[in-house]
N, C-alpha and C positions, 0 to 999 in steps of 0.2 A: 849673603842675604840680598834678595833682591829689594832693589829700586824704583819705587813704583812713577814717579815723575822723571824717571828715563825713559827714554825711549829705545835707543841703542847702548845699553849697556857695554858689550862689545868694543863696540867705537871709544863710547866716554874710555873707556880704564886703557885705549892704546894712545889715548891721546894725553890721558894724565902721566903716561910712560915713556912721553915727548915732552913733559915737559909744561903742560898747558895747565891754568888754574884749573879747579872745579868748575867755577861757573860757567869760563869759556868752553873748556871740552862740554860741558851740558848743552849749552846753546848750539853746537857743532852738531852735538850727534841727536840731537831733537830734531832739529832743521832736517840734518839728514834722512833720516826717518818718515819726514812728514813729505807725502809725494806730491806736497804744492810749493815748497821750497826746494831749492837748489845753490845751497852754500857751496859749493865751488865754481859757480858761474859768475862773473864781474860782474860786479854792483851798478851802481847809480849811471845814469846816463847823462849827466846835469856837464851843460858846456862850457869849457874850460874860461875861466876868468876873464881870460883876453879878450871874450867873445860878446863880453858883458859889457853895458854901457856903464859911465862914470856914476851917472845915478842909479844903478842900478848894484854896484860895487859898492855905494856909499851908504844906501839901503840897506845893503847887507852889513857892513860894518856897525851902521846904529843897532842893529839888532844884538850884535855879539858886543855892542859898548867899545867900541875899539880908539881910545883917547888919540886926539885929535885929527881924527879925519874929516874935520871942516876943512884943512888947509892940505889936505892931499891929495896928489896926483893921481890921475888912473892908475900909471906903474904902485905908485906908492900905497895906495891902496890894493891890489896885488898881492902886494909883499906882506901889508901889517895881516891881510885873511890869510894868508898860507901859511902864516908863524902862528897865527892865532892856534 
């Protein structure tokens, strides 16, 4: 029975045979599908950490709530967003 909010049918059931939930192979083989997306090309272009000022690290941090990055270092803060 077809699926009418697939797109690649196809794709979804070789990737649920790899192994991948439903949702993700859905989101995979929709993307796929749709010729303005490009799911296997690398994502986000955002410059690595180091590149970022201290206020600008710390910024980030209050937004994801990250306990006490008042008193942290650039490295230190760093490390608490890459765990996060």
């Amino acid at each position: 029975m077809a699926n009418p909010s697939l797109k690649n049918e196809e794709l979804y059931e070789t990737l649920r045979d790899k192994g991948m939930s439903k949702e993700k192979a859905a989101r995979i083989s929709n993307a796929e599908a749709n010729p303005d997306m490009h799911p296997s090309e690398k994502g986000g272009k955002a410059h690595p950490y180091e590149d970022w000022t201290k206020d600008a690290l710390y910024a980030r941090a209050q937004e994801i709530d990250i306990a006490g990055r008042s008193t942290m270092t650039k490295a230190e803060l760093i490390k608490a967003l890459r765990s996060h």
